[in-house]
C-alpha positions in Angstrom: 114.8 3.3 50.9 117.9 0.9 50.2 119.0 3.9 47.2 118.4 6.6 49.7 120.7 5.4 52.4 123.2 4.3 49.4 123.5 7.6 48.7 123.7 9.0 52.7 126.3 6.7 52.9 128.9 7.8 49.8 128.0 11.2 50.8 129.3 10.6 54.3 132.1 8.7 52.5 132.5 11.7 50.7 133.2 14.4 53.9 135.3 11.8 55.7 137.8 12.0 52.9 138.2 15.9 53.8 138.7 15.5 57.5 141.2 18.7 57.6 138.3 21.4 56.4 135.1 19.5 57.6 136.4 18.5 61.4 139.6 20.4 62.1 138.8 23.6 60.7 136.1 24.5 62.9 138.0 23.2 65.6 140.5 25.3 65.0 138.2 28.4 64.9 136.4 27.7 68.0 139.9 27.7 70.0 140.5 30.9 68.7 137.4 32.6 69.1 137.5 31.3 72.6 141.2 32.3 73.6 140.4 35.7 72.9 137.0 36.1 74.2 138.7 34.5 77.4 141.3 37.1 77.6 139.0 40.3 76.7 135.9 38.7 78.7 137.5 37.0 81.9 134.7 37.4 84.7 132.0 39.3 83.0 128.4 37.2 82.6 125.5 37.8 81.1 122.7 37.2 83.7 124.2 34.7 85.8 125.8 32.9 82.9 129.7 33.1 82.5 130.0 34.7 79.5 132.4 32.5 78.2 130.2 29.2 78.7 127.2 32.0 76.7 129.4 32.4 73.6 130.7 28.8 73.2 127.2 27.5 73.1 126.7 29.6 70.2 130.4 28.7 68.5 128.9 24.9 68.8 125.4 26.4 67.2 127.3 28.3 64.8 129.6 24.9 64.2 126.3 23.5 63.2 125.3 26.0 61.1 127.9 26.0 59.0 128.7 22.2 58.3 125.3 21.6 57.7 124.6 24.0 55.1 127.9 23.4 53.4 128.1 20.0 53.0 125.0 19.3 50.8 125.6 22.8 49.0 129.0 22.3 48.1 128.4 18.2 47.3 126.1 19.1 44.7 127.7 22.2 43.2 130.9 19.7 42.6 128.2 17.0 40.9 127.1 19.7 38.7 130.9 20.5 37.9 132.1 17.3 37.8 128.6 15.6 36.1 128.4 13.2 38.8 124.9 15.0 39.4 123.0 13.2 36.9 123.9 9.6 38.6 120.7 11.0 40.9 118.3 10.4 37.9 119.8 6.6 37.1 118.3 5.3 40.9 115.0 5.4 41.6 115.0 7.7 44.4 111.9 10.3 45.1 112.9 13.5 45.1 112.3 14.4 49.1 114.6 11.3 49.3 117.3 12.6 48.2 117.1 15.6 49.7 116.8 13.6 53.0 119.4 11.3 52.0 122.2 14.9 51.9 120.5 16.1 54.7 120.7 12.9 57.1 125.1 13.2 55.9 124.8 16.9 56.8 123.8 16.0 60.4 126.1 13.1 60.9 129.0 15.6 59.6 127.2 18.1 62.2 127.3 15.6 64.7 131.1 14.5 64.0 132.2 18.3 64.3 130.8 18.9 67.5 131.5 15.5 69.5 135.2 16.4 68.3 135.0 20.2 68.9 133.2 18.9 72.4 135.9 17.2 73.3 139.0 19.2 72.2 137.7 22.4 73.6 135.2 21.4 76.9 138.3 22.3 79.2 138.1 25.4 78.1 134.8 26.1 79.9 135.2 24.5 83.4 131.2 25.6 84.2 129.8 23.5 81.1 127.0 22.0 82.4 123.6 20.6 80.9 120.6 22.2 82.1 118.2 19.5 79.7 120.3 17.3 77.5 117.2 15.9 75.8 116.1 19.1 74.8 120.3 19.8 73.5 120.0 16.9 71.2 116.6 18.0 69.8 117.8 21.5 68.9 121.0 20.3 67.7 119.6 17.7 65.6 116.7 19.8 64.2 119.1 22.8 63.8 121.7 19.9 61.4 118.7 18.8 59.5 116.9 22.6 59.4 120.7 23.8 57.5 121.1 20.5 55.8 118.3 20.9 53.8 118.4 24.3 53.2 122.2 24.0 51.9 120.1 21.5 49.6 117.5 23.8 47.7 120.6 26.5 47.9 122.5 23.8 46.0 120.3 22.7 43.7 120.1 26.3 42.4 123.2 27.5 42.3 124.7 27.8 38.7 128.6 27.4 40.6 130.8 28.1 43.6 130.3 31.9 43.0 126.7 31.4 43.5 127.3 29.8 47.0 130.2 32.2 47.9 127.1 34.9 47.3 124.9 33.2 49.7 127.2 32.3 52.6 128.6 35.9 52.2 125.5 38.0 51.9 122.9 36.0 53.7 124.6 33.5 55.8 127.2 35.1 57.7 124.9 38.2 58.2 122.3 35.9 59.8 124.8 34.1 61.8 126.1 37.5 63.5 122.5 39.0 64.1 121.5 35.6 65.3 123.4 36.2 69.2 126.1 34.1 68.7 127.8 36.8 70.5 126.1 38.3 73.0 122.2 38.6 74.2 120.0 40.5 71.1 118.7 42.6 74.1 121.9 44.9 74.1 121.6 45.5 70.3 120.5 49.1 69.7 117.0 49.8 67.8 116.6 48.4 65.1 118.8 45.6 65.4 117.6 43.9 68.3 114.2 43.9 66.6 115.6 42.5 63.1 117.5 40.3 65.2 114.5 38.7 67.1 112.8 37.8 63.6 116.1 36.0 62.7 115.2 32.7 62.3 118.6 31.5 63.2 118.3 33.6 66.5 115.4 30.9 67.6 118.1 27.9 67.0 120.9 29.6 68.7 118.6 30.6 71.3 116.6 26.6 71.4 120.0 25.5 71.9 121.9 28.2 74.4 118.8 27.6 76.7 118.8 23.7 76.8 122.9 24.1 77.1 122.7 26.8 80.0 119.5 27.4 81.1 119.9 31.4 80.0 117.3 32.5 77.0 116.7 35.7 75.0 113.1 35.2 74.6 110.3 32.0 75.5 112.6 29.0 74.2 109.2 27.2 73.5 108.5 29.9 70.8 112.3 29.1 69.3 111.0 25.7 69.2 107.8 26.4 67.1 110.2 28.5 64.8 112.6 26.1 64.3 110.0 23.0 63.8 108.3 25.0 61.5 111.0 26.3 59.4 111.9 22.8 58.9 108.5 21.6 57.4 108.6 24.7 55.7 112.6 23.7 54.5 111.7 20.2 53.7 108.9 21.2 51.4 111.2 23.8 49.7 113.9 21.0 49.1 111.4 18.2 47.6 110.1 20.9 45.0 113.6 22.3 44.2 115.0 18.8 43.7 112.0 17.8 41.9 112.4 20.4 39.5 116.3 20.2 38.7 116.2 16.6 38.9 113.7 16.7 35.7 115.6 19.6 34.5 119.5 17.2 34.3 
């Protein structure tokens, strides 16, 4: 266990060196996104929810998202560049415990980004209230560690940075914008709001958007389920895929 948190630790070494793109980017982009959605959407709701305090939920989940899934992705796509990767076979380390150990730094970066983002852009949204904070942490925590490990088995496959470019272009962005980030799946024409509700990001934003605002797109104890399961699912996909490149270094 002392290797494994060795390694958390110069992996969040490793982020806190790039402060400008893993903090202040996404801080950046959620000021924007919500200076124009202010000006466009000023007054409308969605139920009873101010629509602005609806969409900057999903900025944070999409915040989330993001830095989670990046940070373990593009950490070991440098090792493979750099040949710092094959310091993981020198420790003796299992191979879910690595995984965990670039997961765990994927949630503290996750963590970092939105207690920042929180507290640079909260005025914004003069409503923000917590319906159940308990149940906030948990969806934001298993949402960090859900994306963590899945930017893990993404970057233990990928071959370079045009690999990852692929996947965050073609499969993660797509899923992020048919997850209801935006607005409520239930306005999507057939058969969007269908493919939408089988989204499995569309269960964290919604976890998340619920426990933040009280306002849900479907039974958030279902988006639960999803989201625990995926993450088994995840962290069995991540011990096998760093099993296998591990042996393969």
């Amino acid at each position: 266990m002392t290797y494994m948190w060795a390694l958390y630790a110069r992996e969040v070494k490793r982020f806190q060196k790039l402060w400008m793109d893993t903090v202040f980017s996404p801080i950046v982009s959620t000021i924007l996104f919500l200076s124009v959605f202010g000006v466009v959407a000023h007054g409308q709701t969605v139920g009873e929810v101010p629509y602005l305090l609806f969409i900057y939920v999903g900025l944070l989940s999409m915040n989330v998202v993001n830095s989670s899934f990046s940070n373990p992705a593009f950490a070991l796509v440098i090792g493979k560049n750099t040949g710092t990767i094959v310091d993981l076979q020198l420790v003796p380390i299992q191979p879910w415990g690595v995984g965990i150990a670039y997961a765990l730094a994927a949630l503290t970066r996750a963590v970092v980004t939105i207690s920042i983002a929180v507290l640079a852009t909260g005025w914004f949204i003069p409503e923000l209230s917590l319906q159940h904070p308990l149940l906030l942490l948990v969806g934001f925590a298993l949402t960090a560690l859900e994306f963590g490990m899945l930017g893990v088995t993404f970057g233990m496959w990928a071959k370079g940075f045009e690999s990852l470019t692929f996947i965050t272009t073609f499969v993660m962005q797509p899923m992020i914008f048919l997850a209801g980030v935006f607005y409520p799946i239930a306005t999507l024409p057939a058969p969007w709001n269908i493919i939408s509700s089988f989204n499995p990001l569309h269960h964290n934003i919604n976890l998340i958007r619920y426990a933040g605002t009280g306002y849900s797109d479907g039974n958030p104890l279902v988006s639960l389920a999803v989201v625990v399961g995926l993450s088994g699912i995840l962290f069995v996909a991540m011990h096998f895929s760093t099993k296998k490149k591990m042996r393969a270094l």
